[in-house]
C-alpha positions in Angstrom: 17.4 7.7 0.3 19.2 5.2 -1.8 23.8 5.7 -1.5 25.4 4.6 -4.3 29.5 3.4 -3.5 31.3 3.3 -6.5 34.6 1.3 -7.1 36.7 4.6 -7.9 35.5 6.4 -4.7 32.5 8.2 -5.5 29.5 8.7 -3.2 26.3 10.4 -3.9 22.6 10.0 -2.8 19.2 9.7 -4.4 15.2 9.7 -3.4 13.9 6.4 -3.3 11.4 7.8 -5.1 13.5 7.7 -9.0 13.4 4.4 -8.5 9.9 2.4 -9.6 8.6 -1.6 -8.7 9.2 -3.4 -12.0 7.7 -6.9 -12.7 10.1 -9.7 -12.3 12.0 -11.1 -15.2 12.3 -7.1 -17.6 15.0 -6.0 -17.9 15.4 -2.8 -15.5 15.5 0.6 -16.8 18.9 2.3 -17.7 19.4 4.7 -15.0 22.8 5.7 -13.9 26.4 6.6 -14.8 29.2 5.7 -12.9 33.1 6.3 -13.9 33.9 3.0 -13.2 30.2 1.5 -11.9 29.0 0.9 -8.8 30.4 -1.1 -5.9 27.7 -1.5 -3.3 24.3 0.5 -2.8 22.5 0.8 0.6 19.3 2.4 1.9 20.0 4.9 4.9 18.0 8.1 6.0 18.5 11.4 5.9 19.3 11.5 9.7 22.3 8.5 9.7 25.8 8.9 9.7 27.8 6.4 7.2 30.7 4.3 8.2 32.4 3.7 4.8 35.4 1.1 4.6 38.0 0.4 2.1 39.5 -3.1 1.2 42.1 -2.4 3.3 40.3 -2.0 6.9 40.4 2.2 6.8 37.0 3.2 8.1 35.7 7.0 7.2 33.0 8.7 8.7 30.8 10.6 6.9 27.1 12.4 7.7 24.3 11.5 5.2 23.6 15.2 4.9 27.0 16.0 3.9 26.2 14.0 0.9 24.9 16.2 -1.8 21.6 15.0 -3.6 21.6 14.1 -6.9 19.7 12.5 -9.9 20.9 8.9 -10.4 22.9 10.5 -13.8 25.1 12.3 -11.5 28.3 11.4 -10.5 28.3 12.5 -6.6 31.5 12.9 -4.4 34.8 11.6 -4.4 35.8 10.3 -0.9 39.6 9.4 -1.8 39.5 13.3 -2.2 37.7 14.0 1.0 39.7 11.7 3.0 42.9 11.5 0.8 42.7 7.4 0.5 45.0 6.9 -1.8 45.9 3.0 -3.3 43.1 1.4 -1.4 39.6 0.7 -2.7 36.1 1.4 -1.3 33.5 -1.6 -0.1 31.0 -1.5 2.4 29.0 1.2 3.9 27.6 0.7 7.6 24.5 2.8 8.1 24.9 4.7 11.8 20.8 5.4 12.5 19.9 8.9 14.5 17.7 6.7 17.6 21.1 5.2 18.6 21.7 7.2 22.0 24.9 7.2 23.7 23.5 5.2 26.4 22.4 2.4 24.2 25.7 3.1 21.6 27.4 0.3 24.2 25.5 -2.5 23.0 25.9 -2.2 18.8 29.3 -3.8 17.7 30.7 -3.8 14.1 31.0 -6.8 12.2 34.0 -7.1 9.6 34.2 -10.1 6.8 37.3 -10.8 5.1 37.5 -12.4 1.8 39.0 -15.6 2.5 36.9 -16.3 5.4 37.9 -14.2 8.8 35.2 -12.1 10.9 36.1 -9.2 13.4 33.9 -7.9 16.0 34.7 -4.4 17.5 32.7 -2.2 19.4 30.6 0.8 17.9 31.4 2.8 20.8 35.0 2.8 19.7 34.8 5.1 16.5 32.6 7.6 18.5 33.4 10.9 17.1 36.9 9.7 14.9 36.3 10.8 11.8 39.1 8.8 9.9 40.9 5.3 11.4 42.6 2.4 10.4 40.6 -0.3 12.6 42.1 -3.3 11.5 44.9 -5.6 9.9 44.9 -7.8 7.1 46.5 -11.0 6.2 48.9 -10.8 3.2 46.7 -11.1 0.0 43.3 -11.0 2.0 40.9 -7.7 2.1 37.2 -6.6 3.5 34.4 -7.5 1.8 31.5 -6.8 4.1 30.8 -4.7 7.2 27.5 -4.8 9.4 26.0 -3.5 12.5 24.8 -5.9 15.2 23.1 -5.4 18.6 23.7 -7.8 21.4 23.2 -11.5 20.3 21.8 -11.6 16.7 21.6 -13.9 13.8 24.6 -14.0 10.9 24.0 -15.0 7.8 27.4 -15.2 5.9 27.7 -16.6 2.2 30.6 -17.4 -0.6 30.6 -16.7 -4.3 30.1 -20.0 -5.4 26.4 -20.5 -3.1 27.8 -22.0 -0.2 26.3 -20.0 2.9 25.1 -20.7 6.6 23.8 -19.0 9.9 25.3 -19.0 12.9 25.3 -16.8 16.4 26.9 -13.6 16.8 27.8 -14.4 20.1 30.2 -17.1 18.9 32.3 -14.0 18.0 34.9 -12.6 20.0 35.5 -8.5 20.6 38.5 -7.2 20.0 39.4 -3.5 20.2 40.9 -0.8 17.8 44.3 -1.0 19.5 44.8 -4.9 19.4 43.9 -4.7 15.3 43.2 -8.8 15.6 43.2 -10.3 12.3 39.7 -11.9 13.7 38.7 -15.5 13.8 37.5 -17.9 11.3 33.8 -17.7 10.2 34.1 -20.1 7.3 36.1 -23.3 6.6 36.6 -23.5 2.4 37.6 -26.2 0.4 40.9 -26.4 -1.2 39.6 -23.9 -3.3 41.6 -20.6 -4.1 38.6 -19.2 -6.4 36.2 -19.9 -3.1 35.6 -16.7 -1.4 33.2 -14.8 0.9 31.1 -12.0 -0.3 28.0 -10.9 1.4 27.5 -10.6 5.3 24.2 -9.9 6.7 22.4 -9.9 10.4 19.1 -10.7 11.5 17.6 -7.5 13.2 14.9 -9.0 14.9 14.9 -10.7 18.8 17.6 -13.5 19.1 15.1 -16.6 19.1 14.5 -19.4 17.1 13.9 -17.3 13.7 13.1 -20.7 11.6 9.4 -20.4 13.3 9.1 -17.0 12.3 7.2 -17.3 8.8 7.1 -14.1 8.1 11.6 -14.0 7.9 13.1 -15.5 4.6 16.8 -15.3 3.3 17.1 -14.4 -0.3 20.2 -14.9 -2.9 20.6 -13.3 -5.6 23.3 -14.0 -8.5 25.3 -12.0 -10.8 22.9 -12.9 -14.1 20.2 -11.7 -12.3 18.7 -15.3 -10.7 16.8 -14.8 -7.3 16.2 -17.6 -5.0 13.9 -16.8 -2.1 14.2 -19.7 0.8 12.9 -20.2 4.1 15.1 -20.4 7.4 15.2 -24.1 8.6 17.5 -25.0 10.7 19.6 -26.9 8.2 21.2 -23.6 7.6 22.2 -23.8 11.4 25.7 -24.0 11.5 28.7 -23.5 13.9 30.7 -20.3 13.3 34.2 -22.1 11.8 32.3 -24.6 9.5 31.4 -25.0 6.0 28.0 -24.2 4.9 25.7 -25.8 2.9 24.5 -25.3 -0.8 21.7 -22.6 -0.7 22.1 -22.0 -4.9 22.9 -23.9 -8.0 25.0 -22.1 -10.4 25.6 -21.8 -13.8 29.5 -21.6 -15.3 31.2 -18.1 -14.5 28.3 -17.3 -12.5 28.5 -16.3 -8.8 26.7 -15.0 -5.9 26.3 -10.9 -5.6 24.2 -10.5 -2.5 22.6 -12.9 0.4 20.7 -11.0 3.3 17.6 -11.5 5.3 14.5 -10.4 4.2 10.7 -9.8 4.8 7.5 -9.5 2.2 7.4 -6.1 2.9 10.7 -5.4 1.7 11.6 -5.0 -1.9 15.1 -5.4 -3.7 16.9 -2.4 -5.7 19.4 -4.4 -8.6 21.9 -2.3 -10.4 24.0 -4.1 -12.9 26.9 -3.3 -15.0 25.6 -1.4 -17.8 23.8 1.2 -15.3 20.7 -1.1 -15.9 18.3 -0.8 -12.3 15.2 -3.2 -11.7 13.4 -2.6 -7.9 11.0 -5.4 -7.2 8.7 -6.5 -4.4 9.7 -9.5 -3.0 6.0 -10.1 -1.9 5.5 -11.4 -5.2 8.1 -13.7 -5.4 7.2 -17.3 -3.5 9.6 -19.5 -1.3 11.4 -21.5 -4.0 13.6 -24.5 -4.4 15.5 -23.3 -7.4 15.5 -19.5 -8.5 13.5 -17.1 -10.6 14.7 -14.8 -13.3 14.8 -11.8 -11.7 16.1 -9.0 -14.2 17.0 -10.1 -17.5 20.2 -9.2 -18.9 21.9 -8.6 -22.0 25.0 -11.0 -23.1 27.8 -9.0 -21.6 26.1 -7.5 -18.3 26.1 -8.3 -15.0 24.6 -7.7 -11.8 27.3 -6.0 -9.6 25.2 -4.3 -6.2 21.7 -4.8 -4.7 20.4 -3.4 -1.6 17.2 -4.2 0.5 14.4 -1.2 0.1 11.7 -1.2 3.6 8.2 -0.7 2.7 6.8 1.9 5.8 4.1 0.4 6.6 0.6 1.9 6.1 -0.1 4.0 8.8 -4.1 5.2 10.0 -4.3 8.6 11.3 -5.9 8.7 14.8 -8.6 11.3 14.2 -10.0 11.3 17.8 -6.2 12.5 19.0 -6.0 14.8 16.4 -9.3 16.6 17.5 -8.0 16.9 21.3 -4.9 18.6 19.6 -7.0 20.7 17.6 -9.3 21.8 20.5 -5.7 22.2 22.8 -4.5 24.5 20.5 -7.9 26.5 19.7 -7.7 26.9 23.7 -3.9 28.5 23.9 -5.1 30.6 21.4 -8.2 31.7 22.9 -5.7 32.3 26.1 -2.9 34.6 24.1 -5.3 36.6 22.7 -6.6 37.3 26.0 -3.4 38.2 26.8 -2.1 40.0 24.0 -4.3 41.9 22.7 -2.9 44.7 21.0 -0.9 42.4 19.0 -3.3 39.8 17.8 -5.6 42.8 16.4 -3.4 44.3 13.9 -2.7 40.8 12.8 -5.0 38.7 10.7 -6.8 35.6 11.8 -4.6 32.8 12.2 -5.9 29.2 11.7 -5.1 26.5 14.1 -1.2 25.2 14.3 -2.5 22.0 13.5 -4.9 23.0 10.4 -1.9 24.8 9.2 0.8 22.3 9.0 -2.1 20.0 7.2 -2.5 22.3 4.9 1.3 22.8 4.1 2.0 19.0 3.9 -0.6 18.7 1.4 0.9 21.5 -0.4 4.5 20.3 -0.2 2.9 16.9 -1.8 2.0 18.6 -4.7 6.1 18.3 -6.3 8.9 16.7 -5.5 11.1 19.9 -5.3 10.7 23.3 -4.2 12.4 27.0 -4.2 13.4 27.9 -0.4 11.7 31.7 -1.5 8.8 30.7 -2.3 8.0 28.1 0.7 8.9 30.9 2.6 6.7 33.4 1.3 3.8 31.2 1.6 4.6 30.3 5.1 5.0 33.8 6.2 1.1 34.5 4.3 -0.2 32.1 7.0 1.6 33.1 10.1 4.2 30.3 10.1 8.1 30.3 10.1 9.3 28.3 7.2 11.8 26.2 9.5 9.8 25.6 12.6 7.0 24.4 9.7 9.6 21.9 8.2 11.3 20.7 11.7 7.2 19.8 13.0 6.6 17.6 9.5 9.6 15.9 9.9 8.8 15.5 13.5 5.5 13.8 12.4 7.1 11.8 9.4 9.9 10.2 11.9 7.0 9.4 14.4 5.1 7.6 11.8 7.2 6.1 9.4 10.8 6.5 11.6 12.5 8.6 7.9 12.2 12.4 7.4 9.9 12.9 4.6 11.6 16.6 3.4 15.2 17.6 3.3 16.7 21.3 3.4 19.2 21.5 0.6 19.9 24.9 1.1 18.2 26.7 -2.1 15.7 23.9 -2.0 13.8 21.6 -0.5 13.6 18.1 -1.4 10.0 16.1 -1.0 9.7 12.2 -0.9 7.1 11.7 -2.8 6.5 8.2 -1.5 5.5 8.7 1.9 2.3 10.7 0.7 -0.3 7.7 1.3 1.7 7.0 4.8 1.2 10.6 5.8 -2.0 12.1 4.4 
């Protein structure tokens, strides 16, 4: 699922699915309407729970299933209604994932950026279960620009709107609580600049270790007329946390950086831009460069105001020798209950195996992207099957093989992603 933060306070959620690869360099597809266009964009699963912040520090919890699905023409959800924000702005979105246990919850902090250059570390633990909080304080004329989740010692990646950016250790960060509301410490020295600020916060999720041998771990930049520079991590970029960072894109007058994160090949990129314009491309295609590519074109007046890293699940082989021991399991506890039942069993009909069943039914559900609840249901109940139990198993198997639910229960209906077919059949 791709959520779409707009800047007046609307939320709302669509299948990854509406959104197809486009070549580099066209000009993306119209594809959305916004009241007053969008503010950020992230890519989360049916499963997470959102932390959504406001410029001010006021963090709101929400569950992605509480988020009603839409097309990407529909307007969504207004959170200053939900959570009666009133003269503050949306601007970040932390994605909370399901696998986080309590157990583990201890070692996941939240990371806060502030636009002229401070960085707060508090611990996840610490909005457990709050559903609204004001977590920090602000500086006179300063506000929060980025939020993201780190575990333990992890890479930051931290850039400013005129290309300036850097890495530097999490660890360098100090963790301060809700109650103390530190104004946080400096993550960026700026030239005597006032139109020099930060704007995009990102962390490495993979093992702390010397990521500039990893090949297979770029950084990628992309600007607000669409430019894209893909680059590899050297450790040039290596810099302490309270220093100034080093040039990592050229720029072009009135142009400025939108978005800086880590990346793989097997990720793609999902651009939305002013007009409502969306491009998604596949960053496999795009080669380490010194300079930047075109990456959507754009008319005069538009600009390029969110983006959001899209995973690519990777392909995934079905292990048919397992899959026969489940089948001949199951045959076996059938072969057993109708020993012991029966009565029952003979004024029902033949039932296939459990496993041969819920086959069949994925391959069915595959067949559309949406479905009547009645009418799954009827079908289910012509092979012997409860309609839930069938849907909590595939989603089961879809999280085991891809870690994402592959339908969603929208109370009339039931949503397919479409996407996952090759990864699942």
């Amino acid at each position: 699922m791709i959520i779409a933060l707009t800047k007046d306070g609307y939320i709302k959620k669509t299948p990854k699915n509406e959104f197809s690869i486009q070549k580099i360099g066209t000009a993306g597809v119209f594809k959305s309407y916004y009241s007053e266009g969008v503010r950020t964009i992230k890519e989360v699963s049916s499963g997470d729970t959102l932390l959504v912040i406001t410029e001010q520090g006021m963090f709101c919890r929400i569950d992605v299933v509480d988020i009603p699905s839409t097309k990407v023409l529909e307007k969504g959800i207004s959170l200053n209604e939900r959570f009666n924000i009133t003269n503050d702005n949306f601007c970040a979105i932390v994605s909370i994932k399901t696998l986080i246990n309590s157990e583990d919850i201890v070692n996941y902090n939240i990371l806060i950026m502030t636009q002229k250059g401070k960085i707060i570390k508090q611990k996840l633990s610490d909005y457990k279960n709050k559903r609204i909080i004001q977590a920090i304080t602000l500086n006179e004329n300063d506000r929060v620009v980025d939020v993201a989740l780190v575990k333990g010692k992890q890479y930051i990646f931290n850039s400013c709107n005129n290309g300036l950016g850097k890495i530097f250790s999490s660890d360098t960060i100090p963790t301060t609580s809700l109650l103390s509301k530190g104004k946080g410490v400096s993550c960026c020295k700026f030239i005597n600049n006032a139109d020099i600020e930060l704007c995009c916060l990102d962390c490495c999720q993979f093992a702390y270790e010397d990521i500039s041998i990893q090949s297979d771990i770029s950084f990628l930049l992309i600007s607000s007329q669409g430019r894209i520079r893909k680059m590899e991590v050297t450790q040039r970029y290596f810099r302490d946390r309270n220093s100034y960072g080093s040039t990592l894109i050229n720029l072009t007058e009135n142009e400025f950086v939108i978005h800086s994160s880590f990346i793989t090949n097997s990720d793609n990129i999902l651009l939305i831009t002013a007009k409502g314009n969306v491009a998604r491309i596949d960053l496999s295609l795009i080669d380490k460069i010194k300079f930047y590519k075109k990456g959507i074109k754009l008319s005069d007046d538009d600009i390029v105001v969110a983006c959001c890293k899209i995973s690519r699940p990777q392909k995934i082989i079905l292990n048919s020798k397992k899959l026969d021991i489940y089948k001949q399991e199951t045959e076996k506890s059938q072969a057993l209950l109708t020993d012991i039942f029966v009565d029952i069993e003979e004024l029902k009909p033949e039932i296939k195996s459990n496993t041969d069943s819920l086959n069949e039914m994925l391959i069915l559900l595959f067949t559309k992207e949406i479905w009547n609840k009645d009418d799954l249901d009827s079908i289910c109940k012509s092979k012997g099957l409860i309609l839930g139990a069938v849907l909590e198993e595939i989603n089961d198997y879809s999280y085991s093989k891809i870690d994402n639910a592959v339908i969603e229960d929208n109370g009339d209906e039931i949503f397919v992603v479409l996407d996952y077919k090759n990864e699942l059949l």
